[in-house]
BABAKE-693664 format. One record per residue (C-alpha): residue number from 1; x, y, z. Coordinates in steps of 0.5 Angstrom, whole numbers, plus 500, padded with zeros to 3 digits. Layout:
BEGIN
NODE   k  c1  c2  c3
NODE NUM   X   Y   Z
...
END
This chain:
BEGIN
NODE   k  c1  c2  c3
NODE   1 500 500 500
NODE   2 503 506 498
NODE   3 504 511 504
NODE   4 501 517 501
NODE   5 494 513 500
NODE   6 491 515 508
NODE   7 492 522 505
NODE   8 490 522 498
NODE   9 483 518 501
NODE  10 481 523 506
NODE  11 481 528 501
NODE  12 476 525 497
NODE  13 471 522 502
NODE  14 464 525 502
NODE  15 459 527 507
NODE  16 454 522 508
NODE  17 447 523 509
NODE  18 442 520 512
NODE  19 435 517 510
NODE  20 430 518 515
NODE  21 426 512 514
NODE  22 432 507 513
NODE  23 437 511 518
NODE  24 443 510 514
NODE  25 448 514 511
NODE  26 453 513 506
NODE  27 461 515 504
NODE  28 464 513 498
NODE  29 471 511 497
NODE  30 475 511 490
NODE  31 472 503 489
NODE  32 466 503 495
NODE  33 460 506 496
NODE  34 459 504 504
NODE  35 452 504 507
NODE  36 453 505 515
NODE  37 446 506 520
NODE  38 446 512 523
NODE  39 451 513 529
NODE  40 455 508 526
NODE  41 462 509 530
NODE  42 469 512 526
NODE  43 466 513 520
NODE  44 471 515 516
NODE  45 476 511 519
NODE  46 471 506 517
NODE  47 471 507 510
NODE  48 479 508 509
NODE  49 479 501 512
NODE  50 475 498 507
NODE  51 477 502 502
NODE  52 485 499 504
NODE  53 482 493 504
NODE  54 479 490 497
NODE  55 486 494 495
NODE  56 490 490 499
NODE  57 486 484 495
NODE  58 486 486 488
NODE  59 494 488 490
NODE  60 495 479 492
NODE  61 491 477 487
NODE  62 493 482 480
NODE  63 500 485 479
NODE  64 497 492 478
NODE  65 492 491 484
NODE  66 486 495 482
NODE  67 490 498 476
NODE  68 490 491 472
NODE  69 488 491 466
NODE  70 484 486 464
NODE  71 481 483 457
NODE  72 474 482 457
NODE  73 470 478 452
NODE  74 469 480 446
NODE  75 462 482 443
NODE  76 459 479 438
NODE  77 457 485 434
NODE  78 464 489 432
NODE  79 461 496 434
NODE  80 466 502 437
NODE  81 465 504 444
NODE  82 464 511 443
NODE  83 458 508 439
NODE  84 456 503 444
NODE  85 457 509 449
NODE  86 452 513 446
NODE  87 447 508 445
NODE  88 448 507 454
NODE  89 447 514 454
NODE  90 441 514 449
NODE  91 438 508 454
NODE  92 439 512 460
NODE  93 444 506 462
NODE  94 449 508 466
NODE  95 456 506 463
NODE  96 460 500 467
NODE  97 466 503 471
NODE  98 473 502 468
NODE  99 476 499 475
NODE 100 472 495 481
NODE 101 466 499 484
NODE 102 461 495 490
NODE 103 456 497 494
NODE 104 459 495 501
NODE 105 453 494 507
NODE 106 456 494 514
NODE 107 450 492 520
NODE 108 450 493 527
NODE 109 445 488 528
NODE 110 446 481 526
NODE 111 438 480 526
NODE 112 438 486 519
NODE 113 443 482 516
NODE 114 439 475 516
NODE 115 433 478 515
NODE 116 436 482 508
NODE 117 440 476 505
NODE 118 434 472 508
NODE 119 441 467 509
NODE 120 441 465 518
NODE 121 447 463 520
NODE 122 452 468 516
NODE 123 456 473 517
NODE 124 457 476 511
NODE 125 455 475 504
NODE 126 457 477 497
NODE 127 451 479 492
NODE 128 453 479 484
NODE 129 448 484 480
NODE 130 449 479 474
NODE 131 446 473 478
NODE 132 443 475 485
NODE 133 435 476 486
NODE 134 435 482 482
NODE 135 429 484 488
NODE 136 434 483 493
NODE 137 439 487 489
NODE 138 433 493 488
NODE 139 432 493 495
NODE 140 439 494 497
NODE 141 440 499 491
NODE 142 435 504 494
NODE 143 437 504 500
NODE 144 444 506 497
NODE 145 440 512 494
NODE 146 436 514 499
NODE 147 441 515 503
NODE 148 443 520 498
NODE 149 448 516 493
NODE 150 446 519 485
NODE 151 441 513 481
NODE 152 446 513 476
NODE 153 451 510 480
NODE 154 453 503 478
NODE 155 456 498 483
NODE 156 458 491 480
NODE 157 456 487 486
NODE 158 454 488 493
NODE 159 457 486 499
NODE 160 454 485 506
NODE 161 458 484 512
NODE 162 456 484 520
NODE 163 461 490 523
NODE 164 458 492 529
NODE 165 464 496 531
NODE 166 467 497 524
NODE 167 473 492 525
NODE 168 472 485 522
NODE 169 478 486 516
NODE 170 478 479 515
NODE 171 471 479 514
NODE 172 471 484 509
NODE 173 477 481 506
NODE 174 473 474 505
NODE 175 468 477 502
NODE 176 471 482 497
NODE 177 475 476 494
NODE 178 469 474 492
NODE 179 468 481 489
NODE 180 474 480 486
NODE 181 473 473 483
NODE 182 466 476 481
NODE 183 470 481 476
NODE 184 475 477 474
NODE 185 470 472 471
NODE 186 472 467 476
NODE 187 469 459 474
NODE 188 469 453 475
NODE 189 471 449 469
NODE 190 465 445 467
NODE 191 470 440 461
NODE 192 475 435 464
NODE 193 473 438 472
NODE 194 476 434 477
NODE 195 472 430 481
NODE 196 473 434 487
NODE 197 472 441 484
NODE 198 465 438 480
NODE 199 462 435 487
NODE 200 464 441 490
NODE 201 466 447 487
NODE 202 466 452 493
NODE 203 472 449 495
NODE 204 475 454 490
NODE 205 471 460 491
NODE 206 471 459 498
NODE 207 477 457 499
NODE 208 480 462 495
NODE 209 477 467 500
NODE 210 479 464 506
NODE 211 486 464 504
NODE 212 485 470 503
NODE 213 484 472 510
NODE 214 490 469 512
NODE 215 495 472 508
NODE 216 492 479 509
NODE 217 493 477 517
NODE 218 499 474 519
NODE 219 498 474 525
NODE 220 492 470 524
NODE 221 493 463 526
NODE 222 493 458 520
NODE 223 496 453 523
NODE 224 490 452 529
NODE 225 484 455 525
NODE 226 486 452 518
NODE 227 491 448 518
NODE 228 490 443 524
NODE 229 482 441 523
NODE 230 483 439 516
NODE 231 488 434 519
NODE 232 484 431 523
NODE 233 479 430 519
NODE 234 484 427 515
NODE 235 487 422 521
NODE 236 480 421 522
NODE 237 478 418 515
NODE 238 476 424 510
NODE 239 477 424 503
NODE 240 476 430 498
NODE 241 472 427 494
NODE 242 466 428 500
NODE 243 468 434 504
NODE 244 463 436 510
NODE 245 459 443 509
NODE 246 463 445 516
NODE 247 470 445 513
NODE 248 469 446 507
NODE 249 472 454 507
NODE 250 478 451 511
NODE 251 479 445 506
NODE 252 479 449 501
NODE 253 484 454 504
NODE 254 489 448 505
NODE 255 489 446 497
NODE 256 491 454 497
NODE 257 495 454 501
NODE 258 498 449 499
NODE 259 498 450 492
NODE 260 501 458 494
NODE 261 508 454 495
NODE 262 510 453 488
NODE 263 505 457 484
NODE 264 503 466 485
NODE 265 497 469 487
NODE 266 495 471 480
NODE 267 497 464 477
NODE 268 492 460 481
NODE 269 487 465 480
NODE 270 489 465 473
NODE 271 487 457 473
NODE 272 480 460 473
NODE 273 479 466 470
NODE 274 480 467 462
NODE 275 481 474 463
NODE 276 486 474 468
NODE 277 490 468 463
NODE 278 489 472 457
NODE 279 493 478 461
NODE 280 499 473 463
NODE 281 499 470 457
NODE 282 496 464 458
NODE 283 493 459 453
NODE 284 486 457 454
NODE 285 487 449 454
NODE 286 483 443 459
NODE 287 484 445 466
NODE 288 489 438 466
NODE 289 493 441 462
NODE 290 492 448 464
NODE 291 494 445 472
NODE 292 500 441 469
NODE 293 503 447 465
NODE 294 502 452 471
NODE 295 504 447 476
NODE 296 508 441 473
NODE 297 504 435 475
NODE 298 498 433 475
NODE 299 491 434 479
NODE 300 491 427 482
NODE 301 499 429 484
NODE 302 498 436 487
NODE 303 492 432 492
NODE 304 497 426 493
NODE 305 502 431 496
NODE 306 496 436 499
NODE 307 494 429 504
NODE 308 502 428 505
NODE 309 503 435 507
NODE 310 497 435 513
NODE 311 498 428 515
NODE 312 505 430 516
NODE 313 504 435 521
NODE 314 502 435 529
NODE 315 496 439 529
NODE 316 498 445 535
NODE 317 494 445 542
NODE 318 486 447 541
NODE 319 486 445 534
NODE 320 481 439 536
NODE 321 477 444 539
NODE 322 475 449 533
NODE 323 474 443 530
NODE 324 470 441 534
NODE 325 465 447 535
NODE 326 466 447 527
NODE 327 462 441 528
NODE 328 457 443 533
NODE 329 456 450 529
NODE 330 455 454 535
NODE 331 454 460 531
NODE 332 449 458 526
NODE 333 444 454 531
NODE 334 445 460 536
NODE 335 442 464 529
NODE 336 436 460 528
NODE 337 435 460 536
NODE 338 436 468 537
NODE 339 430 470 539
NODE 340 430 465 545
NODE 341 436 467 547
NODE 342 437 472 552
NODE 343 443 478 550
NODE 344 448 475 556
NODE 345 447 468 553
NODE 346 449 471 547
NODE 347 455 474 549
NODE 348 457 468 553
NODE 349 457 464 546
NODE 350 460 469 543
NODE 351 466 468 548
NODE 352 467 462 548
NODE 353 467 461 541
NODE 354 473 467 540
NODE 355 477 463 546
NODE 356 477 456 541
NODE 357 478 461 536
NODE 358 485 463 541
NODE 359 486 457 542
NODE 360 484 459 549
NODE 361 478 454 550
NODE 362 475 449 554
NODE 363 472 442 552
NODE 364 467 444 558
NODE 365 466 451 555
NODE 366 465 448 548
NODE 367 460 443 552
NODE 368 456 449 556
NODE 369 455 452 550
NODE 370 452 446 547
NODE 371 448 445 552
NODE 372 445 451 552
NODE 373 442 450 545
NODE 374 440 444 546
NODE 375 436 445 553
NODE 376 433 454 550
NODE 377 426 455 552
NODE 378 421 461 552
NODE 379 413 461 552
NODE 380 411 461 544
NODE 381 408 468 544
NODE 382 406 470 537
NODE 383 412 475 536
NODE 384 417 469 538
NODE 385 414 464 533
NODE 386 414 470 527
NODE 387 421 471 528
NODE 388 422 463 527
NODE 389 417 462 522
NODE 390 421 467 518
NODE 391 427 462 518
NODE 392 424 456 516
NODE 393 427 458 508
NODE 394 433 458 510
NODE 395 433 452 515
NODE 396 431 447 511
NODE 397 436 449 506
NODE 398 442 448 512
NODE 399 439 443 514
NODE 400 439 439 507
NODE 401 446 441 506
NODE 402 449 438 512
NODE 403 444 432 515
NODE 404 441 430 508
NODE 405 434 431 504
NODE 406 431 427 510
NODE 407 432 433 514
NODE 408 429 437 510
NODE 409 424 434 509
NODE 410 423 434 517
NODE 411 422 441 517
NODE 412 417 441 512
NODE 413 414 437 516
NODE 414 415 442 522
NODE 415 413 448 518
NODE 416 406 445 517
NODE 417 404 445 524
NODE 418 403 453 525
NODE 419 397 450 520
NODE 420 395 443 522
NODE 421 396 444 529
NODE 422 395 452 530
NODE 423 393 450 537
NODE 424 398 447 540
NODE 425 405 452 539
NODE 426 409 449 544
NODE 427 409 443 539
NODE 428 412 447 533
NODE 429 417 450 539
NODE 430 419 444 542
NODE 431 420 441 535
NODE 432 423 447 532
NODE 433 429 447 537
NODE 434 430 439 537
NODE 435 430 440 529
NODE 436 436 446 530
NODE 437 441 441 534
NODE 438 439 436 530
NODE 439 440 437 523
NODE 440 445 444 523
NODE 441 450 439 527
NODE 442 455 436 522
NODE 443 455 428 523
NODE 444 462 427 522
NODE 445 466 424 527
NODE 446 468 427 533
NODE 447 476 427 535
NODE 448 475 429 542
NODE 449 468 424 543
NODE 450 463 428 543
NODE 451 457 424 540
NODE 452 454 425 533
NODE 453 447 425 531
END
């Protein structure tokens, strides 16, 4: 980052505005439009990290950071751009910026975020405008203009992060790799695809992303967060070619990390997006091919080493932890409890999930935390059996993903009850808590004895 970048930004920062109905405000930046609530803490402080931040990211990933030029596919009509400017201009369409430029949405509250990505369970999420819900993008972008941003400004994408107090790099970094995946076209090839890659394609984009928050980070412990539980799910029987939802980010993050020992940044991006061979001079060829060329030896003979690698090393002290609260997934099952869960409770969760993640945890912490979910009560009022009903969507997709389409088909079931048995709502709460501690916990193998499901 160049040093003269802090005082650059700071001239150009705008003053926000709020909405009066939404209560947000607005500051751009050179690549950013950030949409904060009202009082939002340090906003230009905010901003500026941002800002730094998705730099930072184009900077790993291209050689010329933001300034990289990239090779766009070519139309199929042969028109000048001044004529294909003029007839944007003629359809009242805005022209696509020359460089990256997102929509950046901060929360305060995780409640809003859910609500808005109807997604429980996250802590961020990327929306590209070419393929999110386009009334969902619409949404967002009017809550943008209503905060003062001028209609014609065009964003790429969206990002959506919890923030409370506006220092989460990591998170901002994870999901501005998507950003950046999503500008430079990043896909997974469809012809000759590895096995590994064609079951489970997020072990590229997600495990791109979570690399990425640990080479912004050193201080961040790979070894314990990443390094250590992919290990153990290794000792403890895993393969590549089925890998469980709750270690899928860190899975994806070790062939990374793996594959950075021989090949840069933008060649192992290059291995999944066109522009970025075409700007390296790369040919376009199979990816097997492609793999060999850049990383001389095969796809079969990169996984062999990446086992060999994890299998040979000790995982540090407090990697069985964080495995297992991965797991357990306190934190998705704590989203989907929420309302039944008092603001202390909460926090207690919240610290111990941090203490695992310090490697600072106890196994009688973690079975505390496990024990409050499982045993949350509160009367069914209607207010309370709302904010449930309204996570029933994306529960029945959690549920599918981890435990399986009999799951999913349970919680249909379960939401059928508000109209089969409207009156008796204790037996949709009693069904509804035993369904979160059921199915959002990974049947996977325990390494400290815990039991699955």
């Amino acid at each position: 980052m160049k040093t003269s970048f802090r005082a650059l930004l700071s001239l150009w920062l705008i003053a926000w505005v709020t909405s009066g109905a939404a209560a947000w405000q607005a500051v751009s930046t050179e690549h950013l439009v950030i949409l904060l609530p009202a009082g939002f803490p340090q906003t230009a402080a905010v901003a500026l990290q941002a800002e730094e931040t998705l730099q930072q990211v184009w900077e790993l990933w291209l050689p010329r950071g933001v300034d990289t030029p990239l090779p766009r596919p070519s139309p199929a009509w042969n028109l000048s751009p001044a004529v294909i400017a003029r007839a944007w201009e003629r359809a009242g369409i805005p022209p696509e910026p020359a460089g990256p430029s997102f929509g950046l949405i901060l929360y305060q509250d995780p409640e809003q975020l859910w609500q808005d990505a109807d997604k429980y369970g996250v802590k961020g999420l990327y929306l590209g405008v070419s393929w999110a819900p386009r009334s969902l993008v619409r949404e967002l972008r009017r809550r943008f203009h209503q905060a003062g941003i001028a209609q014609d400004w065009v964003a790429q994408g969206l990002v959506l992060a919890y923030c409370p107090q506006g220092e989460c790099p990591g998170l901002l970094a994870h999901e501005l790799t998507h950003a950046l995946q999503d500008y430079t076209l990043v896909s997974i090839p469809t012809e000759f695809c590895p096995q590994e890659l064609d079951r489970e394609p997020r072990l590229i984009i997600e495990g791109m992303a979570t690399w990425t928050e640990f080479a912004l980070d050193p201080e961040d412990d790979f070894q314990l967060l990443v390094q250590g539980p992919v290990a153990i799910w290794l000792w403890l029987g895993g393969s590549p070619s089925e890998v469980p939802l709750f270690l899928l980010y860190q899975i994806g993050a070790s062939l990374f990390q793996f594959l950075s020992f021989r090949l840069s940044p933008p060649e192992m991006l290059a291995l999944f997006s066109h522009p970025v061979r075409g700007m390296l001079g790369l040919p376009e060829e199979p990816f097997p091919e492609l793999f060999r060329s850049l990383y001389g030896e095969s796809w079969e003979a990169f996984l062999r080493g990446w086992e060999k690698w994890l299998l040979g090393t000790s995982p540090p002290p407090g990697a069985e932890l964080v495995y297992e609260e991965r797991r357990l997934w306190l934190g998705g099952r704590a989203s989907f409890l929420w309302p039944l869960l008092s603001e202390e409770e909460r926090e207690e969760i919240w610290e111990i999930r941090q203490a695992i993640w310090r490697g600072e945890g106890s196994l009688s912490a973690l079975q505390w935390a496990d024990a409050l979910l499982r045993g949350v009560w509160a009367e069914p009022a209607p207010a309370l059996l709302s904010a449930l009903y309204e996570r029933l969507p994306s529960l029945k997709g959690w549920a599918r993903a981890i435990s399986g389409p009999e799951a999913a088909a349970r919680i249909t079931a379960i939401s059928l009850l508000k109209y089969t048995d409207p009156e008796h709502p204790e037996r949709f709460l009693r069904e509804y808590i035993a369904a979160v501690n059921a199915y959002l916990v990974s049947p996977a193998p325990s390494p400290i004895g815990v039991a699955v499901p």
